[in-house]
C-alpha positions as a Python dict, from the first residue, in 0.01 Angstrom:
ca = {
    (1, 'X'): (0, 0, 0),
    (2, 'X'): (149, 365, -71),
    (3, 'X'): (78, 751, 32),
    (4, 'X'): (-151, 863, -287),
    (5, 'X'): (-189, 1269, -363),
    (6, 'X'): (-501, 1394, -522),
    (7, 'X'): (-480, 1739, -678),
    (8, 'X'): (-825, 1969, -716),
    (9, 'X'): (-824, 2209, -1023),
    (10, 'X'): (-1065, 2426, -1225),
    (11, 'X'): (-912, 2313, -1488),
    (12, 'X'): (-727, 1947, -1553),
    (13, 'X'): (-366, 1986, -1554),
    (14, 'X'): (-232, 1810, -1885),
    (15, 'X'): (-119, 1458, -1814),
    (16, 'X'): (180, 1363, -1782),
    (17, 'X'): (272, 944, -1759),
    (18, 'X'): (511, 795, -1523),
    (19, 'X'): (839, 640, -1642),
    (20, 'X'): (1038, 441, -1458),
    (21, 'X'): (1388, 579, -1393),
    (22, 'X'): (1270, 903, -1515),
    (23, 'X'): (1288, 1174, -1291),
    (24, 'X'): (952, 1347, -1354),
    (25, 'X'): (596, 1343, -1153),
    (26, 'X'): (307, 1199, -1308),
    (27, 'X'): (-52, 1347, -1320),
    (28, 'X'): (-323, 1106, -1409),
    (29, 'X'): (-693, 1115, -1442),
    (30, 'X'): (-921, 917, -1166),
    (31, 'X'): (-969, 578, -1196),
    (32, 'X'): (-1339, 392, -1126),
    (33, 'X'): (-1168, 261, -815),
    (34, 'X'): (-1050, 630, -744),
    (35, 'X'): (-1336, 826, -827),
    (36, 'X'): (-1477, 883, -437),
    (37, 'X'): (-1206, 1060, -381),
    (38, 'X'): (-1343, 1373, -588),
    (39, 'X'): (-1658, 1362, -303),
    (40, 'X'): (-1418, 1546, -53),
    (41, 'X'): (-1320, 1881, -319),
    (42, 'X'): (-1457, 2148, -431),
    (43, 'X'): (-1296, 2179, -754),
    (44, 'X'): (-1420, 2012, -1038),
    (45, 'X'): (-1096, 1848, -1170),
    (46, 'X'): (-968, 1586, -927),
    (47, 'X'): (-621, 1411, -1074),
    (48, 'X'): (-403, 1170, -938),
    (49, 'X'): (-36, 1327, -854),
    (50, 'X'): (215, 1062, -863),
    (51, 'X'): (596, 1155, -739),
    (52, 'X'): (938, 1013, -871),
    (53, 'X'): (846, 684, -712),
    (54, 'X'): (509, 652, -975),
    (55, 'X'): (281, 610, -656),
    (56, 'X'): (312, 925, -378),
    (57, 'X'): (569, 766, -128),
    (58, 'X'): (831, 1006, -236),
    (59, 'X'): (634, 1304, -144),
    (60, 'X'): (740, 1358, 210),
    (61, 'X'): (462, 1244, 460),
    (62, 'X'): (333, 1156, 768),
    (63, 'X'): (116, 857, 894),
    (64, 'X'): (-204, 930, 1130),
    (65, 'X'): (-186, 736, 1412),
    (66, 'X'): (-363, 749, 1729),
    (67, 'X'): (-539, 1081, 1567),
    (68, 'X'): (-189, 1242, 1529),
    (69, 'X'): (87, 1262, 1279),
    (70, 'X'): (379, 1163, 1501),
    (71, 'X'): (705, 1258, 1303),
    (72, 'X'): (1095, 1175, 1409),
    (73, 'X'): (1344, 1304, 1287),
    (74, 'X'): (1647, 1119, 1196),
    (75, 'X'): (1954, 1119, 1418),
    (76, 'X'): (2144, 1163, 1130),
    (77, 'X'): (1930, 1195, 829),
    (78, 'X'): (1978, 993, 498),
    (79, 'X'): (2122, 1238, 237),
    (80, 'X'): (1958, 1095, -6),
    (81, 'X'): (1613, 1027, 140),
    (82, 'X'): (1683, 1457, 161),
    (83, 'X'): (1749, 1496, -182),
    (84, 'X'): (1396, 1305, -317),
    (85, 'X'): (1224, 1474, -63),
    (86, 'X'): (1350, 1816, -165),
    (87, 'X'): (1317, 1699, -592),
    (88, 'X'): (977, 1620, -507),
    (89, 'X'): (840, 1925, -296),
    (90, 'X'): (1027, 2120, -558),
    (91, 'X'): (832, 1971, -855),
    (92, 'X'): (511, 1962, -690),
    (93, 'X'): (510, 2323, -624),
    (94, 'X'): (624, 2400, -993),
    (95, 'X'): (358, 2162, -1126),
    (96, 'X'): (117, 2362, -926),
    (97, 'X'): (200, 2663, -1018),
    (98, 'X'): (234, 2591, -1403),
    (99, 'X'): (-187, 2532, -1345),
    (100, 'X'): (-214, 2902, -1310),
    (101, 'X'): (-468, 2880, -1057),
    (102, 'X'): (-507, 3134, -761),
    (103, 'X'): (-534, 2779, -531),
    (104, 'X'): (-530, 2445, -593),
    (105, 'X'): (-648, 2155, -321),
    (106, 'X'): (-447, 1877, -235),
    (107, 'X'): (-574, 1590, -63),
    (108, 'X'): (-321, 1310, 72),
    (109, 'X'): (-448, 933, 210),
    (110, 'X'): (-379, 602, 187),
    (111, 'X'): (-429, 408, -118),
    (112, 'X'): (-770, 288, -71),
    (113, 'X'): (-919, 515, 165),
    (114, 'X'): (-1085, 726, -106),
    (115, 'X'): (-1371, 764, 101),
    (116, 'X'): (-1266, 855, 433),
    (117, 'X'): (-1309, 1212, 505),
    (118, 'X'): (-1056, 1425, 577),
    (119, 'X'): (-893, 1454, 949),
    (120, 'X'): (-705, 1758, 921),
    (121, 'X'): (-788, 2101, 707),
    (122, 'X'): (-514, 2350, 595),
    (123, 'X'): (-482, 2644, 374),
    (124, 'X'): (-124, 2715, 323),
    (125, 'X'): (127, 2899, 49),
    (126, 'X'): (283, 2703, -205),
    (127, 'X'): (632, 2826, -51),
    (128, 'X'): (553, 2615, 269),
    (129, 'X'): (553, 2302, 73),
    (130, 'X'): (937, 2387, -5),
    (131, 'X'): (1070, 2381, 348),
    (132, 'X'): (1246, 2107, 444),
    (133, 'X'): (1042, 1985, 751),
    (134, 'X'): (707, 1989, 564),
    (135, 'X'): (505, 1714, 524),
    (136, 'X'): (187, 1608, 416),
    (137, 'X'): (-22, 1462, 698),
    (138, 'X'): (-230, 1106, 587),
    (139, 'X'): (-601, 1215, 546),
    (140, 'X'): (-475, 1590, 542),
    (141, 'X'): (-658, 1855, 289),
    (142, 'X'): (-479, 2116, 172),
    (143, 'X'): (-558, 2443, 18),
    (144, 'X'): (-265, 2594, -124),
    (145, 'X'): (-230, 2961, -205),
    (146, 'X'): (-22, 3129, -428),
    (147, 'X'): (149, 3431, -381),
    (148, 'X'): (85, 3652, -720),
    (149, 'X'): (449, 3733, -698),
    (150, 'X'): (667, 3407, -698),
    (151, 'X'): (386, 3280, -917),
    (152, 'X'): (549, 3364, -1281),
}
């Protein structure tokens, strides 16, 4: 089972397939099994995000557990378990911001879970996404917000 990321749009962002070895995310459109997850946005378009691992595991997250997102950091952290984290905040936010969208809404779960509601609501900036200790909560929604001025 993996960490998925759902994206809400006005528009659909243009797909984009996964390759393996390539170092690019994927955006793909719902699947039957998917669909219940568009219940829980308010945008029309609801896409499937994948990150450099195809599925969402290599966007940095947390698990709920016990109704919290417990996170530990690393005695000495993995330099390279860093440097996807980092790629993949990085190309999320310039995915997002290529939709041109005042806000887009992000929704992170599970696999499976498509119908569980969210436990945690968040409007944030796109720029918070970039530092290094973010990371998605399990069954968190996000609104993110763009500043006009980093946007171009």
């Amino acid at each position: 089972m993996c960490f998925v990321l759902y994206a809400g749009t006005s528009r659909p962002i243009p797909p984009r397939e996964w390759l393996k070895g390539a170092s690019d995310l994927s955006v793909k459109s719902l699947t039957g099994r998917e669909s219940p997850i568009a219940t829980h946005f308010s945008k029309p378009q609801v896409q499937h995000l994948g990150s450099t691992s195809g599925c969402g595991c290599d966007f940095p997250h947390v698990l709920l557990q016990k109704g919290g997102w417990p996170w530990f950091e690393d005695a000495e952290p993995e330099p390279e378990r860093e440097a996807t984290d980092r790629y993949n905040r990085q190309q999320l936010v310039a995915l997002l911001r290529e939709t041109g969208e005042d806000s887009v809404e992000l929704y992170g779960l599970w696999d499976g879970n498509f119908t569980r509601p969210p436990a945690a609501r968040e409007e944030i900036f796109a720029e918070t996404i970039l530092e290094p200790t973010f990371r998605f909560k399990e069954q968190g929604f996000y609104i993110v917000k763009f500043n006009r001025l980093t946007q171009r």
